[in-house]
N, C-alpha and C positions, 0 to 999 in steps of 0.2 A: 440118512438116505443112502439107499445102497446104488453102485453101478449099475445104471440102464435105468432107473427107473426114472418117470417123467417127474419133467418141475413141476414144484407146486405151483398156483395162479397167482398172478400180478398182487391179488388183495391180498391174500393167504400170507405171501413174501414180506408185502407191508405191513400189514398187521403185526406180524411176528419182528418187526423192527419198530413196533411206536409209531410209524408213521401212516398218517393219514394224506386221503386226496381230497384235492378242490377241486371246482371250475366255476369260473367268471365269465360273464359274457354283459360288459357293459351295455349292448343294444335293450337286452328284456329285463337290464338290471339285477339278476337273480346270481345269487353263489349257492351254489351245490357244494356240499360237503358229505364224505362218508363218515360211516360211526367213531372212526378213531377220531376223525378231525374235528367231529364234532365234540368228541369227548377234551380233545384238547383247548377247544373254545370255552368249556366248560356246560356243554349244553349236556342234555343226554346222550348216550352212544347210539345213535344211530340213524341212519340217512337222514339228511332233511334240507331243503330250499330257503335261504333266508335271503331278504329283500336287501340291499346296502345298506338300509339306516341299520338293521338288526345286523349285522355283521360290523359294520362301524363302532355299532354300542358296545360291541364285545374287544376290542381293540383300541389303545391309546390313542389319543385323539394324532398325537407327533406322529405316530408311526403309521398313520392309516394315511399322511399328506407326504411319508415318506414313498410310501409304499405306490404312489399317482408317480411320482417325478422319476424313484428307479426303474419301472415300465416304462416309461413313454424315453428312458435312456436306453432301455434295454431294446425297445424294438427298433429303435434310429440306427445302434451299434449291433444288429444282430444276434446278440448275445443271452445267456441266462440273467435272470431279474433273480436277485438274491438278498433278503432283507431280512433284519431279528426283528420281533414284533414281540411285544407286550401284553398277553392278555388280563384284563381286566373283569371282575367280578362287579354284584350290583354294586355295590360301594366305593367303588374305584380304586379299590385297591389292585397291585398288579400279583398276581394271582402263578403266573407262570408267564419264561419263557419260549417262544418259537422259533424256528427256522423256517423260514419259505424260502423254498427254490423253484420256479415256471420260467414254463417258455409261451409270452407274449406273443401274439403278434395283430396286426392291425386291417378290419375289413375295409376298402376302400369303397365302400357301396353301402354297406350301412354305416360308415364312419363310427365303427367303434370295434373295443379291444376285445380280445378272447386269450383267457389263461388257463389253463392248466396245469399244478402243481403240487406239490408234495408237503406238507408238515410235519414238522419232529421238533419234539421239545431239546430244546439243550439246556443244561445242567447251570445255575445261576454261579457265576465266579465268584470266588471269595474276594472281597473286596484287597487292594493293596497287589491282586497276582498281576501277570502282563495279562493274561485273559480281562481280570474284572477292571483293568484298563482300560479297554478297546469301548469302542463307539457300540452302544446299544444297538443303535439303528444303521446301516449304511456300512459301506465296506470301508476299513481302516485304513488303504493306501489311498482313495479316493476324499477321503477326512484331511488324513496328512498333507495331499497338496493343496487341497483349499487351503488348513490353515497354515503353507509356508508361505502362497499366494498375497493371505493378507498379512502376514507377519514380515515379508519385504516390502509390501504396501507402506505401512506404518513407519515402519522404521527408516525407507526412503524420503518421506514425507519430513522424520525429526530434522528440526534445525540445531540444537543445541545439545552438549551433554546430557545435562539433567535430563531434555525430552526423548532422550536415545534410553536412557535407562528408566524411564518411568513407562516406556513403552513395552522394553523387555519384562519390564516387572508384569506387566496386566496380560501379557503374551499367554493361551492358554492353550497347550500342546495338546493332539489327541492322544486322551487318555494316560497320561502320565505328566499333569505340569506340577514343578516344582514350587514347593512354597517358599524356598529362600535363595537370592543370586547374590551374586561376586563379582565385580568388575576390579580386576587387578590392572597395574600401569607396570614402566620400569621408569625409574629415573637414577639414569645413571647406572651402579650395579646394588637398588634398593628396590623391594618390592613395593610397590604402594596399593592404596584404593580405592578407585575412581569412583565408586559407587557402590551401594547395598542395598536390600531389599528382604526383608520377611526376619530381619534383626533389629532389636532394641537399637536404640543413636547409644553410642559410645563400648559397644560391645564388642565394636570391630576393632579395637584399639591395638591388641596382641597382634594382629596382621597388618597395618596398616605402614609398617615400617620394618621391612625386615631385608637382611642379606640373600639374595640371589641364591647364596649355597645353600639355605635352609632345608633341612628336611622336611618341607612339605609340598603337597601335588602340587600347589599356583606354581611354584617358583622352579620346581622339575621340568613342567611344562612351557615354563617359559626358556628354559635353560635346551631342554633338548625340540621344543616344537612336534611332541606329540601328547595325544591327548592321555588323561586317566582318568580310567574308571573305578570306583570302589562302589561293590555293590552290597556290603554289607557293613556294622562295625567291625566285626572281627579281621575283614580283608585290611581294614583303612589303619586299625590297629597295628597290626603284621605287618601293613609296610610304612607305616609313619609311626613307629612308638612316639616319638620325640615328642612330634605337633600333635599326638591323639590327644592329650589331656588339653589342649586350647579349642579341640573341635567337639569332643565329645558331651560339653554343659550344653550345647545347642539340641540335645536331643534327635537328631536327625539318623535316619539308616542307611541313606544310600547317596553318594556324591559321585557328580561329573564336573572333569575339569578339561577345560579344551582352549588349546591356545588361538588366539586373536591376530590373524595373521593377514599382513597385506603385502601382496608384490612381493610376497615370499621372505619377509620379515615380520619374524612375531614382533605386535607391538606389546600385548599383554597375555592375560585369562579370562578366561570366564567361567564360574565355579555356578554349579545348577544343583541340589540338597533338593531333597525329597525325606519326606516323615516316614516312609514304607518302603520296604526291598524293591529297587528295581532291577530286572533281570541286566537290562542295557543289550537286549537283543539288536540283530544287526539294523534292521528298522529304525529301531529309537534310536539307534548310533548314529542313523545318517541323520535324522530329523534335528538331531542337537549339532554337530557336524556344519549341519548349512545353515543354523540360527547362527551359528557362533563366527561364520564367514559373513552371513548378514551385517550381525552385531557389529564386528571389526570392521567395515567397509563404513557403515553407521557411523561410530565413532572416528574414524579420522575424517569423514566429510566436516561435523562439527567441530572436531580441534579444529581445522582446517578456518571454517567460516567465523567460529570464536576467535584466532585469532589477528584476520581479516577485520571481523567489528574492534577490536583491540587495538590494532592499529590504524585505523581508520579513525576511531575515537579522540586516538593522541593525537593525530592528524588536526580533526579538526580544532581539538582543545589550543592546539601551537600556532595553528594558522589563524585563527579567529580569535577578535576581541571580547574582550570581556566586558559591557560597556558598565557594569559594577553600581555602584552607588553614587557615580560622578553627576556633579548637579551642574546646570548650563543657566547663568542668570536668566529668566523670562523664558523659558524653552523648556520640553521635555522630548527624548528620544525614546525608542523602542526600536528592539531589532529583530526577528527569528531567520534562523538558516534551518530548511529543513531538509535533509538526504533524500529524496524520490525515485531517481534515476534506475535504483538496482546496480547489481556491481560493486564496484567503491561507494561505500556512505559519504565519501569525500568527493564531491570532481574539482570543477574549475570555479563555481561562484563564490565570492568573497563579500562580505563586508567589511569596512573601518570607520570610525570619529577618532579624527587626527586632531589634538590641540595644535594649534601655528602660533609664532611668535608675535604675531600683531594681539594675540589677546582673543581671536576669533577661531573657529573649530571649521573642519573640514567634515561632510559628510561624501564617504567614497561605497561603492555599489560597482559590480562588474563580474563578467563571466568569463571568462578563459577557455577558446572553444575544447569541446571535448570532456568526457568523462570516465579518464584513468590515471594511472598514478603519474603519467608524465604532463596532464593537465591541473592535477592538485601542486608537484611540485612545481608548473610554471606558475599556477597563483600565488603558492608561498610567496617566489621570487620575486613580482610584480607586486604584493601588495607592500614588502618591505622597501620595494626602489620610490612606488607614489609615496608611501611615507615618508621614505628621506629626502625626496625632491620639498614633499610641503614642509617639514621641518626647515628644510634651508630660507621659504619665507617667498618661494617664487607664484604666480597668480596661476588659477586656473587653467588657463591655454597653456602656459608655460610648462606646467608638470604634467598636463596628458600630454603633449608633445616628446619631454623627454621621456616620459613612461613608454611611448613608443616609439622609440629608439631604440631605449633597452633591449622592449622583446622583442623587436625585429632582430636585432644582433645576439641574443641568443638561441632564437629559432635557428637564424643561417646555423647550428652548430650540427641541426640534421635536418637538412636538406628534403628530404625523405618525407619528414612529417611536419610541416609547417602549422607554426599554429598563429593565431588572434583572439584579440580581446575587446568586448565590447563593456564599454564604463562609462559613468556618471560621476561626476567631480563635483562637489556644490561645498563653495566658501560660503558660511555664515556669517553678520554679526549679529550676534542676539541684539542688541543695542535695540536696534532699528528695524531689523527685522530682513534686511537686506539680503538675499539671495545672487552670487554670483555663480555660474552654472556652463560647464563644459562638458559635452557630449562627444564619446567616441562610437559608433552605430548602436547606441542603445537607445532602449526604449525611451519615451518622454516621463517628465515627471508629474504629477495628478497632484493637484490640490485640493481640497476639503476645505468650502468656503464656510465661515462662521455661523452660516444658516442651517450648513449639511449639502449644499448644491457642491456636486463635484465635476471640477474640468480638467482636463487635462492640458497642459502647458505646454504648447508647440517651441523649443528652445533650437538655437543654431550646432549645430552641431558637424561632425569630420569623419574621417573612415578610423573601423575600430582599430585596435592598438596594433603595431605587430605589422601592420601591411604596407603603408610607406613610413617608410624614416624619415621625411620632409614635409610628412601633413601636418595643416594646423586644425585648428582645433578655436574656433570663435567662441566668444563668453555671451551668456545671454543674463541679464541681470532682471529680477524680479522683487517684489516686497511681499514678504509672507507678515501681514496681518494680524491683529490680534485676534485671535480666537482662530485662528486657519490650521491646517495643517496638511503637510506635503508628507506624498507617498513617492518611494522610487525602490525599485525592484528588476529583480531578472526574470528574462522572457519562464521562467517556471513558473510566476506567480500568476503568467495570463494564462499558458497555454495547454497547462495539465489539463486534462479530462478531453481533448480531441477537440482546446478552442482555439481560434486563429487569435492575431493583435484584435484585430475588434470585437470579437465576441466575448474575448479575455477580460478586454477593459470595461463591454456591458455587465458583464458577471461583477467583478469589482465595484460598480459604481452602487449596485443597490444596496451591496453590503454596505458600503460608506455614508452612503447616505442615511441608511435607515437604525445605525449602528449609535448608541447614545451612550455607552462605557468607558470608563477611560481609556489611553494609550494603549497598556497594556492590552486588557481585553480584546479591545479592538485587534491589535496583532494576533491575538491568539484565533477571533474572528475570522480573517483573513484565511490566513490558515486551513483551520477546521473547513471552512467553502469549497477548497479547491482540492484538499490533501484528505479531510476527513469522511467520517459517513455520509454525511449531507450531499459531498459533491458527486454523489451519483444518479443525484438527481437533477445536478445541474451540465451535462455531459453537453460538448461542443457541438457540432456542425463534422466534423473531421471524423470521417473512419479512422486516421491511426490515433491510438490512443498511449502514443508513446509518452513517459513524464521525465521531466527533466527536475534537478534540484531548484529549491529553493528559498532567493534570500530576501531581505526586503527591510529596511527603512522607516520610520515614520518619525518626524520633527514636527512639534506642535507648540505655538506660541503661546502662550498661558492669556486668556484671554476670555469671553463669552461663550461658551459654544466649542473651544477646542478639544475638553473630553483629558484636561489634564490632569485632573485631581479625580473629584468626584464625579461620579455621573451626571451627565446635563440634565438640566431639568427644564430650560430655555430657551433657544434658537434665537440669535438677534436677528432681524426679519432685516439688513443690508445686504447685499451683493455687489462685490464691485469687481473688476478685470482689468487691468493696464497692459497694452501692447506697445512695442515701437516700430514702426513702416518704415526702414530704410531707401531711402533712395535705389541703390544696389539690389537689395531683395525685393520687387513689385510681386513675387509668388506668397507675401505674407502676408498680401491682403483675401487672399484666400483661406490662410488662418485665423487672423479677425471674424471674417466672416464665421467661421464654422465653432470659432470660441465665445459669440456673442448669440448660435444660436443655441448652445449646451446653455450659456450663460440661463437663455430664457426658454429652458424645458419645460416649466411647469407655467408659462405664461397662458391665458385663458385664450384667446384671438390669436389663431394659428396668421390668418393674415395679417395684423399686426408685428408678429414677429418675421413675415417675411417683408413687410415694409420697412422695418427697422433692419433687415441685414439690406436692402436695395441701397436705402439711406446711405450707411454708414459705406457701402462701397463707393459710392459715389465721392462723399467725402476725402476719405483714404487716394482714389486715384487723381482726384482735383487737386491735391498736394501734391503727387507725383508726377504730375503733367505740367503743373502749372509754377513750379517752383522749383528749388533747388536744394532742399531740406527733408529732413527726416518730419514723420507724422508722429506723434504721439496718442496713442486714444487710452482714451478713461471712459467705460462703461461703468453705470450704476443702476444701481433697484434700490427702491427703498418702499418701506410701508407695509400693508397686511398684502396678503393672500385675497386679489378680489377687486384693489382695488388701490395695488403698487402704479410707481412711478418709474419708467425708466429712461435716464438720463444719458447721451453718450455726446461727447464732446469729442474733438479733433483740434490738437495746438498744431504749427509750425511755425517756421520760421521766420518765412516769407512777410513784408510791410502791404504788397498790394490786396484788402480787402476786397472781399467777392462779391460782386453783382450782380441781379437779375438780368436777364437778358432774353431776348424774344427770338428763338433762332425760326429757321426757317424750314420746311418740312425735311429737305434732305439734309439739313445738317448735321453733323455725328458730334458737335457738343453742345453745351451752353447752356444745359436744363435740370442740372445738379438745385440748384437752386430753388427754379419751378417747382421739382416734384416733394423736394423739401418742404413749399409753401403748402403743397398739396395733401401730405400724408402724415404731417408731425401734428400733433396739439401745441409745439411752442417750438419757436426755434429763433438763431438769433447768432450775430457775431459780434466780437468783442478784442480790442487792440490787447496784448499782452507786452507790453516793451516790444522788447524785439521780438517779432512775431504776431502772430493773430489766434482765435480760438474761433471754432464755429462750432456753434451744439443744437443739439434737438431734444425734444420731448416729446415722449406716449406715456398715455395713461390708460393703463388695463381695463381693458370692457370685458365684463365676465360674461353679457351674451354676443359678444363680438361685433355688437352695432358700430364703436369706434368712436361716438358720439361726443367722447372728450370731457364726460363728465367724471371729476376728480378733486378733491379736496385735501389740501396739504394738512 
């Protein structure tokens, strides 16, 4: 073209470059293309209208859903919309590549897009270049931060080494990921290797122990803290002759080695091999660069929390019993502690079975408030002082007493952070079956009667450990039964999943009852409800669904029904309940009451069972008012389902026998007796030496008539 003379035309200019034009206009659906663009679609060269499906069919299906999302980015950001596209012939083979470059933009009255843009084939990359690298579709720096985006994702996510390196492993870099890694350590001045990947097991052996001075890149890199590249054999040759024959059986052509560095100490390397030349342009340099600052960050989180579970472990292995293979004449025990909390896998709850010198064992349960290392070591400390207290041979009251001394006296040593402890003490002797029981603010303990009906056991109980130096600590004495078995546990086994004390112990109680497994199971039971998958569908009443550890108990008397050997297969159809009414405590006949109505949960005649709690209060306060003795009650059930008997008697002490008596309308007593005659099927008193007994009887109406008919 000489000077002055005019330019050729817009098409002229394009043509003579390959490139062809489009235009899109999603409103009438049509793409216009001229002859070169057509020619590069593969149609014939020249003009022609094709509807989207016909343009879609001629294009990869990937690149036709890429080619929606970088428009609808490019007109949001103002910018040119630039995508490689695939063309494809009938057969779907890809036939040639394109360039598109348009500039979108968007009608806000026809709601839809209009493009204009240019085509030119580019030249397909030989596989192995930085070009036949790069992302087919999509621009490469836009590739690159998605995939560092998810490759901090993941790697934030690892908890452990192995999960840190199995993640780097499957890491897949745009367009250059390596087939084989190297996680190098230092210990001491030795190389080691934390890990491998895209090698045979035992091939890493020549590297997995070497001196620091070696001549090779991990150990350069760890030495000086900068990274190396070798982007061929020849370069890695040249400058490691030494280590080339231990690298070179791997067959690989191009290695990166970049050090692992935190807080401005390298901890180690990390070695990334590639089967093909990579250039290791400035791009790839940073992309490997910030994996490898990832990586490093990655791995000391996990040493970090490895060995957090490490010592947490030995923790609890030294704090907690082992209750082993020890056999209890007539009894069998089960234990689980299980970590929940987060944090320390350790906090404050403990269990023990303490042997005592009488020949009888001690079952201990308690929580140490708080859950960090200085609540795991006040439990150590308190569970070794209740041991040596019961070892010396002193009762119940006596060793939660001195146990809280202890930890009050060594709380005071920081001021600052006071802590307490809430515990359950229960002296056994199997013999008999006798339960002696000291409460410091902890929960009550739940029995599992021989049938499967469970109560919980309102006991006397003091303020928990740690908060007066001067508290006592009252004994509540019980009989665990043959075939019975007693649960006691810390507030985690009620309260995980957002439930309060009562919703805790309704949750427990169906497990318990409806559970026919042995000991064992059963504890694993327990468990799985509150800690495992199951319990998400048993979630409390409570928005916070904070979870606390968990430890727990179970003593079962070898008997009918207690689930000690093998699975039951029977339920002995008795119920029975013994309280004692102190004089001093008149508030326990409010526990009577609400233990005799669990007692009769599945009784048929809801009025029935509220006449027998009226009863039984009446009785209870008739001894308290009327004497000077403690009340004894013995509730019982006996017989089928339908068509039980239930029996509840009241001893004291008291010689003068009880009377009928006719009071007078305002009278406030006298009628104990009356409503006795009135709402019992049998009733009746009876001299006991010293003392008296007064009892009654119902008999189950299954349509709740009351009618009293019953057959021993």
């Amino acid at each position: 073209m000489r000077t002055g003379e005019p330019l050729p035309a817009v098409g002229e200019a394009l043509a003579a470059l390959a490139t062809g034009l489009w235009h899109w206009d999603t409103a009438t659906g049509l793409v216009t293309v001229d002859a070169e663009a057509a020619r590069l679609l593969g149609l014939p060269a020249e003009q022609v209208s094709l509807t989207e499906a016909q343009a879609r069919a001629r294009l990869h299906p990937v690149d036709w859903n890429e080619i929606t999302g970088v428009i609808q980015l490019a007109v949001a950001e103002g910018t040119l919309a630039e995508v490689r596209i695939r063309v494809m012939d009938e057969q779907g083979r890809v036939v040639r590549v394109v360039r598109s470059r348009s500039k979108p933009s968007f009608d806000r009255v026809r709601k839809a897009y209009r493009l204009i843009g240019t085509l030119q084939e580019v030249t397909e990359p030989t596989p192995g270049t930085p070009a036949g690298r790069s992302a087919v579709t999509g621009d490469w720096r836009r590739s690159r931060e998605a995939f560092l985006l998810d490759a901090g994702r993941a790697l934030a996510e690892a908890r452990s080494t192995q999960e840190v390196l199995r993640v780097t492993a499957n890491l897949s870099m745009p367009g250059f990921s390596p087939d084989g890694l190297a996680v190098f350590g230092v210990s001491g001045d030795r190389l080691t290797i934390i890990g491998h990947h895209g090698q045979q097991r035992g091939t890493e052996s020549p590297f997995s122990d070497m001196p620091l001075d070696t001549d090779y890149p991990a150990a350069e890199v760890v030495r000086t803290g900068r990274a190396v590249y070798l982007s061929s054999a020849e370069h890695y040759k040249a400058r490691y002759p030494l280590t080339w024959p231990l690298a070179e059986r791997f067959g690989r052509r191009s290695w990166a080695f970049l050090p692992l560095t935190v807080a401005g100490r390298t901890m180690g390397a990390w070695m990334a091999a590639f089967t093909y030349p990579v250039a290791f342009t400035p791009d790839e340099r940073s992309v490997l660069a910030t994996v490898a600052r990832m990586l490093a960050q990655a791995l000391t989180r996990a040493g970090v929390a490895e060995s957090e579970r490490a010592l947490t472990d030995g923790l609890q292995r030294t704090m907690l019993p082992r209750l082993g293979p020890q056999r209890i004449p007539g009894m069998s025990v089960a234990a689980r502690y299980v970590p929940t909390g987060g944090g320390l896998q350790v906090g404050g709850d403990w269990y023990d079975v303490i042997p005592l010198p009488s020949g009888r064992f001690a079952l201990v349960i308690g929580d140490v408030q708080g859950h960090d290392v200085r609540a795991a070591g006040l439990m150590g400390q308190l569970r070794i002082a209740l041991r040596a207290y019961a070892s010396e041979g002193h009762r119940p009251d006596a060793v939660l007493a001195r146990a809280s001394r202890f930890l009050h006296g060594i709380s005071d040593e920081d001021p600052a952070d006071p802590r307490f402890a809430t515990c359950v003490y229960v002296e056994v002797d199997p013999a008999t079956g006798v339960l002696d029981i000291a409460r410091a603010g902890h929960p009550d303990p739940a029995i599992r009667l021989a049938d499967g009906t469970v109560l919980t056991r309102p006991t006397s109980g003091g303020l928990p450990l740690g908060i007066d130096p001067d508290a006592d600590y009252p004994t509540t004495r019980l009989t665990l039964e043959p075939g019975e078995t007693m649960l006691i546990c810390t507030d985690g086994l009620l309260e995980t999943g957002g439930h309060d004390l009562d919703s805790g112990w309704r949750r427990l109680r169906v497990i318990l009852e409806d559970h026919k497994g042995d000991l064992e199971e059963l504890a694993d039971t327990l468990v799985q409800a509150v800690h495992g998958p199951s319990s998400h569908h048993t979630t409390g009443p409570l928005a916070d669904r904070r979870e606390d550890d968990i430890a727990m108990l179970l003593l079962s008397r070898e008997g009918g029904g207690c689930g000690c050997g093998d699975a039951m297969t029977v339920r002995p159809p008795a119920r029975r309940s013994v309280l004692t009414v102190a004089q001093a405590e008149p508030e326990r006949v409010a526990v009577a009451r609400q233990q005799l109505r669990e007692l009769l949960h599945d009784w048929a005649s809801p009025d029935q069972v509220d006449s027998a709690v009226l009863l039984l209060s009446e009785m209870l306060t008739n001894v308290l008012v009327h004497t000077d003795s403690d009340a004894l009650l013995v509730a019982e059930m006996t017989g089928e389902v339908g068509g039980r008997r239930l029996r509840i008697e009241v001893t004291d002490g008291g010689d003068d026998l009880p009377h009928k008596r006719r009071p007078g309308e305002l009278a406030s007593s006298g009628r104990g007796l009356v409503l006795i005659e009135l709402l019992a099927h049998a009733w009746g008193v009876e001299p006991r030496g010293e003392g008296k007994s007064i009892w009654f009887e119902l008999y189950e109406s299954v349509n709740g008539s009351g009618d009293g008919s019953w057959s021993p």
